[in-house]
C-alpha positions in Angstrom: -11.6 21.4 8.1 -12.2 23.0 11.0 -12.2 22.9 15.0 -14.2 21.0 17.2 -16.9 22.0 19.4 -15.0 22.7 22.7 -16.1 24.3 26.3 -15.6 28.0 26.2 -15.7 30.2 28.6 -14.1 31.0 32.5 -14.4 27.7 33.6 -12.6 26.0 30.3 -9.7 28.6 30.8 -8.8 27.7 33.9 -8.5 24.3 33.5 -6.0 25.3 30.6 -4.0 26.9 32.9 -0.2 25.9 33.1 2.0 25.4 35.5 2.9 28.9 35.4 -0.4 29.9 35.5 -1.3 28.0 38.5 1.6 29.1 40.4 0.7 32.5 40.1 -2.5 31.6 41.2 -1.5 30.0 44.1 1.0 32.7 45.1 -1.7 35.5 44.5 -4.0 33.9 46.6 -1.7 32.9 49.7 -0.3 36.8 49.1 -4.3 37.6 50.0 -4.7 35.5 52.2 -1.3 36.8 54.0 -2.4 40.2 53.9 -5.3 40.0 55.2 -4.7 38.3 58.6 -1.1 40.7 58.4 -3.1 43.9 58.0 -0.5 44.7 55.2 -2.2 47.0 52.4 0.9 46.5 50.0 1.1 42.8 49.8 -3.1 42.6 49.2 -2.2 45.0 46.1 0.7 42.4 45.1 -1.4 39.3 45.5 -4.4 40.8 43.6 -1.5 41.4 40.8 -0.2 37.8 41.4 -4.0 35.9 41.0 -5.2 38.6 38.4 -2.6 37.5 36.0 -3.6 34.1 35.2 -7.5 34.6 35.6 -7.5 37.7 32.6 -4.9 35.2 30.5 -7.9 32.4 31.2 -10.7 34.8 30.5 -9.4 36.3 27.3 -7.9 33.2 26.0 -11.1 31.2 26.5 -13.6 34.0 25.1 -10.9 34.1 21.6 -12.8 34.1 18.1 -10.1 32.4 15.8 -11.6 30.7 13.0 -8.7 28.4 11.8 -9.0 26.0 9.0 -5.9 23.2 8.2 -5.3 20.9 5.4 -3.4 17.9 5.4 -1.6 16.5 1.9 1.0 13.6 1.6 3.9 13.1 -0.9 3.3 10.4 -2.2 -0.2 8.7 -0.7 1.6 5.2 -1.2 5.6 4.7 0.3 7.3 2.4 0.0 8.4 0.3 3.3 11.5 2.0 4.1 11.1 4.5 2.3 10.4 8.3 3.5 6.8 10.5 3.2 6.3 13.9 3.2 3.3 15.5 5.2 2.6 18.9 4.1 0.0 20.9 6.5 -1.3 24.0 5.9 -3.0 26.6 8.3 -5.6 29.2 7.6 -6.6 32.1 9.7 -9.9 32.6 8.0 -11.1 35.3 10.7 -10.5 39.2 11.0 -8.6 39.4 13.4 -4.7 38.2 13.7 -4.0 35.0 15.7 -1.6 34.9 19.1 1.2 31.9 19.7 -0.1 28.8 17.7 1.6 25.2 18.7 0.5 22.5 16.1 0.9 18.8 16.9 -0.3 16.4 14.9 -1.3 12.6 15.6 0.8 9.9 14.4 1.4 6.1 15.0 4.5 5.2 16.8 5.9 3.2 14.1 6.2 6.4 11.9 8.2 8.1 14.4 7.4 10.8 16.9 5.0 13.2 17.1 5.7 16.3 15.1 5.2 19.8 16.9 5.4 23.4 15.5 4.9 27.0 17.1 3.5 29.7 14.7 4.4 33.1 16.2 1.0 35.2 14.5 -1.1 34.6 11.7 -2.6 37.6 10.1 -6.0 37.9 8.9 -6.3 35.7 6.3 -3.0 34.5 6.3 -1.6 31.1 6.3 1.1 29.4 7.1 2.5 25.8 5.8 4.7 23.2 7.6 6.0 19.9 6.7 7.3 16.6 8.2 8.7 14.0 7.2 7.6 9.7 8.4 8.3 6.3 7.8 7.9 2.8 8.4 9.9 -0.6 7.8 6.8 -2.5 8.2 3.9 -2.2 5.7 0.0 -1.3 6.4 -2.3 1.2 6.4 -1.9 4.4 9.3 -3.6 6.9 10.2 -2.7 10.4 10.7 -4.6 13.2 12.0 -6.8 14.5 13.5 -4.6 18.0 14.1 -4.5 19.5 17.4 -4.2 23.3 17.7 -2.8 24.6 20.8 -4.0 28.4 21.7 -1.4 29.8 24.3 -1.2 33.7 25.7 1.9 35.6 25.6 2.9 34.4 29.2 2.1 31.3 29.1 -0.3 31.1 31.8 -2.8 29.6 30.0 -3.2 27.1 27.0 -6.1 25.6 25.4 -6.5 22.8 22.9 -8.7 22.6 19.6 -8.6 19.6 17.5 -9.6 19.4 14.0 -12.0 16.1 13.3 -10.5 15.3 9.8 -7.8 12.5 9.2 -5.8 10.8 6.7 -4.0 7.3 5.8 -0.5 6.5 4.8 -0.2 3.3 3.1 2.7 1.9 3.1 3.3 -1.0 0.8 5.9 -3.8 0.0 9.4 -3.1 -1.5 8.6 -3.5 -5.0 12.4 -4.6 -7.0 12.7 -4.4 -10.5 12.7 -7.6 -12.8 14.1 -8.4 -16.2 12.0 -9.1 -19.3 12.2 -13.4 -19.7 10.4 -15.6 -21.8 8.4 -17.7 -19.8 7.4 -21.7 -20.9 3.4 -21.2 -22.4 2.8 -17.4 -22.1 0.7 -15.7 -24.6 1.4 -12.0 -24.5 -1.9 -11.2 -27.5 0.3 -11.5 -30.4 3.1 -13.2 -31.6 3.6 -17.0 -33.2 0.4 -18.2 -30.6 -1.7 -15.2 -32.6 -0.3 -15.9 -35.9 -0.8 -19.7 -35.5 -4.7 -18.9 -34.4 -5.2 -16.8 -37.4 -4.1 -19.0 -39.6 -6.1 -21.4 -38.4 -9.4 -19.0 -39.4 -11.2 -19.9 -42.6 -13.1 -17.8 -45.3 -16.2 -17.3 -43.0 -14.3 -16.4 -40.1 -13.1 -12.9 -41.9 -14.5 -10.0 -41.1 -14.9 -7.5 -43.3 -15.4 -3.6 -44.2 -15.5 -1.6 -47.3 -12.2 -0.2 -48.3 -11.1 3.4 -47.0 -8.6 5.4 -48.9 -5.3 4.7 -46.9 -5.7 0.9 -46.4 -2.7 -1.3 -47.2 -3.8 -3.4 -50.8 -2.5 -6.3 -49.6 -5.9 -6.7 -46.9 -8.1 -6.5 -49.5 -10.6 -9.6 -49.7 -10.9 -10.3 -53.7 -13.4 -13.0 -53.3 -15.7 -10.5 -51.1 -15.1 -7.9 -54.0 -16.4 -10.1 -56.4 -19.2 -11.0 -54.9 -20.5 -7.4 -53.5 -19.0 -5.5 -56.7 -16.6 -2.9 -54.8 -13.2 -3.4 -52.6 -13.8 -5.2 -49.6 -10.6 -5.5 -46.6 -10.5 -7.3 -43.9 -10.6 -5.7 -40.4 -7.9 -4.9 -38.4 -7.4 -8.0 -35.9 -7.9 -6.9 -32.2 -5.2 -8.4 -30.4 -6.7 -10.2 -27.3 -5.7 -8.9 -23.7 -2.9 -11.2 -21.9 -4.5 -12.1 -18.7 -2.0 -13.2 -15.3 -3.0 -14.3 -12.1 -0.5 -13.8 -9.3 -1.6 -16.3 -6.3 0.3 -15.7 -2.6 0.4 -18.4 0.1 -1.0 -16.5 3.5 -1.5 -19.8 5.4 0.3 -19.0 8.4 0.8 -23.2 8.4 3.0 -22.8 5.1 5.6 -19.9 6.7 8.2 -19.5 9.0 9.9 -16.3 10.5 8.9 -13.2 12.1 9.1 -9.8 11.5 10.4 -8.7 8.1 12.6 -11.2 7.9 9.9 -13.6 7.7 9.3 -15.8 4.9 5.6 -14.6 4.7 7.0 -10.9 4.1 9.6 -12.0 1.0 6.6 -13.7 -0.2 4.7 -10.6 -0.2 7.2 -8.4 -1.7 7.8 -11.2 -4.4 4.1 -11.0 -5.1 4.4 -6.8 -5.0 7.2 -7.1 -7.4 5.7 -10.0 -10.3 2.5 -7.8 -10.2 4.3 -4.6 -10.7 6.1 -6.6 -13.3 3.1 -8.2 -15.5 0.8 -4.9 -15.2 4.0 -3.1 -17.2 4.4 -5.8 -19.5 0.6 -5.7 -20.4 -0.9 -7.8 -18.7 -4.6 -7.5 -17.1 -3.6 -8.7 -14.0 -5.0 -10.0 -10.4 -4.3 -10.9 -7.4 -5.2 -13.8 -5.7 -4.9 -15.6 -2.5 -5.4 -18.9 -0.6 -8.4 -17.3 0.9 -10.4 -16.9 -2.3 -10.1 -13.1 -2.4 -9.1 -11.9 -6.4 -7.9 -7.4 -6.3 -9.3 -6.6 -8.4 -12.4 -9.0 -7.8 -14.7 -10.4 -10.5 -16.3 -8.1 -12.8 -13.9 -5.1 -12.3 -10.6 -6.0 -13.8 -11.2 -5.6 -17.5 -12.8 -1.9 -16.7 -9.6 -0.9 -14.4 -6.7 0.6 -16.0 -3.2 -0.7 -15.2 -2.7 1.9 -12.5 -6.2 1.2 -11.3 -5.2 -2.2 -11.1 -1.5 -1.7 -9.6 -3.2 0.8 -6.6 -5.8 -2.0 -5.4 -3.2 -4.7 -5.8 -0.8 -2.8 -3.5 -3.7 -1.4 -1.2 -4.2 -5.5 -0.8 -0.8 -6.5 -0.4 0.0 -3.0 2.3 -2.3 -5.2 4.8 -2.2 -8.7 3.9 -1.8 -11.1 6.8 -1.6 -14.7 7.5 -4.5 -16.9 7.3 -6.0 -20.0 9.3 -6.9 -22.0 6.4 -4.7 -25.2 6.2 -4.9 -25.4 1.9 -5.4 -24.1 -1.6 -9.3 -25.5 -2.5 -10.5 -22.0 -2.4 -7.9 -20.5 -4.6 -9.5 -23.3 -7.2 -12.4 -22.1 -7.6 -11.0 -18.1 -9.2 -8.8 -20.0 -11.2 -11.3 -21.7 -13.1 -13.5 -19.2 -13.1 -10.4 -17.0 -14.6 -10.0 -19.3 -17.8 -6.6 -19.6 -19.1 -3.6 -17.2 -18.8 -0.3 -17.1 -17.1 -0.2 -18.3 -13.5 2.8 -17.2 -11.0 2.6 -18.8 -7.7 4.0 -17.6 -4.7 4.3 -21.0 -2.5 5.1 -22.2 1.2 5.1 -25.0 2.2 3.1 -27.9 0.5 2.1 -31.1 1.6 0.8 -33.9 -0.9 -2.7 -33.0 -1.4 -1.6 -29.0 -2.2 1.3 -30.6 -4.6 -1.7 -32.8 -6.7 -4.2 -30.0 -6.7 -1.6 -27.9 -8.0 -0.8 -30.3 -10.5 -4.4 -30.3 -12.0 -4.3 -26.4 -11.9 -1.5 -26.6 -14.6 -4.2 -27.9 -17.0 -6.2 -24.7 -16.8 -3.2 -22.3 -17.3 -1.6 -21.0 -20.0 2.0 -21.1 -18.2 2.7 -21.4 -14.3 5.4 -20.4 -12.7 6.0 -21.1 -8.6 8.4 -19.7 -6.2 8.3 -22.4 -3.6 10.1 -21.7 -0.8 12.1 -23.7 1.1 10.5 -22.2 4.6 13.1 -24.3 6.7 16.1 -21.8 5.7 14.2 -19.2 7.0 13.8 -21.2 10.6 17.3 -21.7 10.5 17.1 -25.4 9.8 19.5 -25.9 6.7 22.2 -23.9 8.2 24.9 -27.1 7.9 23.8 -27.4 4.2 22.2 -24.4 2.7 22.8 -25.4 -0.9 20.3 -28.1 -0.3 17.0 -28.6 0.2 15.6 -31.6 2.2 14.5 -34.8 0.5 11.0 -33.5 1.3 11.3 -30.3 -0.2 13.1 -31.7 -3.5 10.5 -34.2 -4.2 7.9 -31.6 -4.2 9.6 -29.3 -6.6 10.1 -32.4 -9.1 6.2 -33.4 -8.9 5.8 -29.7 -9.7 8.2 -29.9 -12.8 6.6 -33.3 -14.0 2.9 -31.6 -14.1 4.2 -28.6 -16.2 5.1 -25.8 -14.0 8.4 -23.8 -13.8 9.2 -24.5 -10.3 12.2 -21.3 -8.7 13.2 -23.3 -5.7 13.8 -20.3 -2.9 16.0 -20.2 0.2 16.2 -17.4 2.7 18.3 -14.2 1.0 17.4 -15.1 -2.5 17.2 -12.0 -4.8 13.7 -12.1 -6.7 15.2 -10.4 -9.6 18.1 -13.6 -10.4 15.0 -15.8 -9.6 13.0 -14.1 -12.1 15.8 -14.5 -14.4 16.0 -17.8 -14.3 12.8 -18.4 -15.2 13.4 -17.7 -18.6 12.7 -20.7 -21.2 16.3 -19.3 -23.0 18.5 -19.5 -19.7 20.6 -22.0 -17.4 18.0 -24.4 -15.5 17.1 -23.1 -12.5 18.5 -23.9 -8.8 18.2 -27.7 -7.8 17.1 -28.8 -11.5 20.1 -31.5 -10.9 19.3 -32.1 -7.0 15.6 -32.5 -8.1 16.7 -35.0 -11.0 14.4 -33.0 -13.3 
């Protein structure tokens, strides 16, 4: 990329004039001024000096035919919240003729820090020149950086003049993503397994499909009632295990959280749906997510062509600038679901009142397995602090409805790890928290 268009000439160098600058040009001018109503021959000689300074630093600086190109590249495109970036940029003096004092400064959001500044002594003549910086951010989202000013200064700093370059890029920052254990969860289907086995067992005669034999197959797949009929060795095709399909479905109604800030409940929520993703897409899965708002990442249509990375990058582009929502329920969450057919479910869940519980309910139908982080929102407003082992009676009746219907329900309070809640989602472990409170 390259410089912008800017006003060259006299007139643009003097308004680049420093401080410096102008006080030299003041002085000269006064010292002319003084020497002319003094009659003195030697101070007219000094002011000239004085106001001449300045006015050939503007002139020459102004009328300057540096053609400079910059890059911009970022280490990794994607950081993590908390985490650090690294911003390489890169200089080129792409004209004959070497470059004076360069001072870089390039355009940043507050919440990455301040603004980085370099001076570059002299570029030669198709030299270049790389610097890097380093940013982050605690809160997730999407910033931009750039564009790149240049800053063209003489050797006495009288004058300076800015360039700016018109290309930009974006940092996303996305949620803290934690690592979670393999479990077996109640009703998944991972494509193969006992569920596969029981299906193709299930499969009569005219269900096979067959092919001619190739030298190499295993004799045990070969079809001897298809031999006998078409006179030469007939095996059965190589089953095509099915794709495991998840949906991962995050409350945004701003009704259903609690909190501010990253210590909000809304923000676990989104790094519990950063990290289940993460989880199911290395597991296999063709995964999506979904919200209360009816948006599915990656939408209809798209997810079977997307590899997993494909899939992980839109998912966490999503989640990077996901933000609360107006609506007051779940109906147009529904309507994906069904559309998805069945698979694994995993909910992440404010809070609920009796209609949400019931449609929820009904939703367990459709699925394959569901699993829900509810969370108990009040710890989070500092409401259960007498009694945090506890939920309110409220809170422990929805969890049970949610049990009765099918679901594994992971009760959450404020400071809960996702990984031990993960964990105890598995159909082999220890019930999970409030299993007794709940009377489940």
């Amino acid at each position: 990329m390259g410089p912008s268009d800017e006003p060259s000439g006299l007139r643009a160098g003097l308004r680049g004039l420093t401080t410096r600058g102008r006080s030299f040009l003041a002085a000269g001018v006064t010292a002319v001024v003084c020497a002319y109503l003094l009659d003195q021959d030697a101070l007219l000689r000094v002011g000239v000096l004085l106001a001449a300074l300045p006015l050939a630093a503007a002139l020459l600086l102004s009328n300057t035919r540096y053609r400079v190109a910059s890059g911009r590249r970022l280490s990794p495109r994607r950081a993590v919240a908390g985490q650090e970036a690294r911003v390489h940029l890169r200089v080129d003096n792409v004209s004959r003729v070497p470059t004076g004092l360069l001072l870089l400064e390039d355009k940043v959001p507050y919440v990455l820090g301040p603004r980085p500044r370099f001076v570059l002594d002299r570029v030669e003549p198709r030299g270049n020149r790389e610097v890097s910086y380093r940013v982050r951010s605690d809160l997730r989202g999407r910033y931009p950086l750039g564009p790149l000013q240049l800053r063209l200064s003489d050797p006495f700093g009288m004058c300076e003049l800015n360039r700016s370059f018109s290309a930009s890029d974006v940092l996303t920052v996305v949620p803290q993503i934690l690592p979670l254990p393999y479990v077996r969860l109640s009703g998944e289907w991972a494509g193969q397994g006992d569920s596969h086995a029981r299906a193709l067992a299930l499969a009569g005669d005219d269900d096979v499909i067959l092919r001619e034999y190739r030298p190499g197959d295993d004799l045990r797949r070969v079809h001897w009632k298809s031999t006998a009929r078409y006179g030469e060795l007939m095996v059965r095709r190589e089953e095509q295990p099915r794709k495991a399909r998840a949906t991962v479905l995050l409350d945004t109604r701003e009704v259903g959280h609690r909190g501010s800030g990253p210590a909000s409940s809304f923000e676990w929520a989104v790094s519990c749906t950063a990290s289940v993703t993460a989880h199911l897409l290395e597991r296999g899965y063709q995964t999506r997510l979904l919200t209360d708002t009816g948006l599915a990442v990656p939408g209809s249509g798209a997810g079977g062509g997307n590899t997993a990375a494909d899939a992980s990058g839109l998912i966490l582009d999503a989640l990077a600038v996901a933000d609360l929502s107006e609506g007051a329920g779940l109906s147009r969450a529904e309507e994906p679901l069904r559309a998805g057919g069945e698979g694994l479910l995993v909910a992440v869940l404010g809070d609920l009142d009796e209609e949400q519980v019931a449609r929820l309910a009904r939703l367990r139908n459709r699925t394959g397995g569901a699993v829900a982080f509810l969370l108990d929102t009040a710890t989070w407003a500092g409401l259960r602090m007498l009694a945090p082992d506890t939920g309110g009676d409220e809170f422990r009746d929805r969890v049970l409805r949610l049990r009765e219907a099918g679901w594994t329900v992971l009760p959450v309070r404020a400071g809960d790890s996702v990984t031990e809640l993960w964990r105890a989602a598995d159909r082999a472990e220890a019930p999970s928290p409030y299993r007794n409170e709940a009377g489940a």
